[in-house]
C-alpha positions, 0 to 999 in steps of 0.5 A: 500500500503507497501512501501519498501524503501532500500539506497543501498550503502550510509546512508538513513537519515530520511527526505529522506526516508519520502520524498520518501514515500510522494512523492509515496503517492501523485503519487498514492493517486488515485490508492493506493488500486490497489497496494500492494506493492512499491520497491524502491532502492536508489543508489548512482551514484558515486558509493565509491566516494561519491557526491550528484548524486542518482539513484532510481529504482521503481518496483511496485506489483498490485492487480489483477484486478476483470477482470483477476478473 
């Protein structure tokens, strides 16, 4: 499973990034061979102001299932 992990409009520190990945991994551990792939965007609600609000938008890619061959 690849994860993606993009901070749109504010600087990703390195505990963020791994808190999304172990937060991804911990969700999906039993289904991690049916996903290929893991979008996620970070942003920040404030938008040029700044604050601690942030918004995350997940787009997953599955693995096709042996039922759709």
């Amino acid at each position: 499973m690849n994860i993606d992990i993009q901070a749109l409009d504010f600087n990703m520190t390195d505990s963020i990034e791994r808190y999304v990945k172990d937060r991804i991994n911990y969700l999906f551990s039993s289904r991690h061979d049916q996903i290929q792939r893991i979008d996620v965007r970070l942003s920040g609600d404030n938008g040029p102001n700044g604050g601690n609000d942030k918004h995350c938008h997940c787009l997953l890619y599955t693995s096709p299932s042996p039922r759709d061959s």
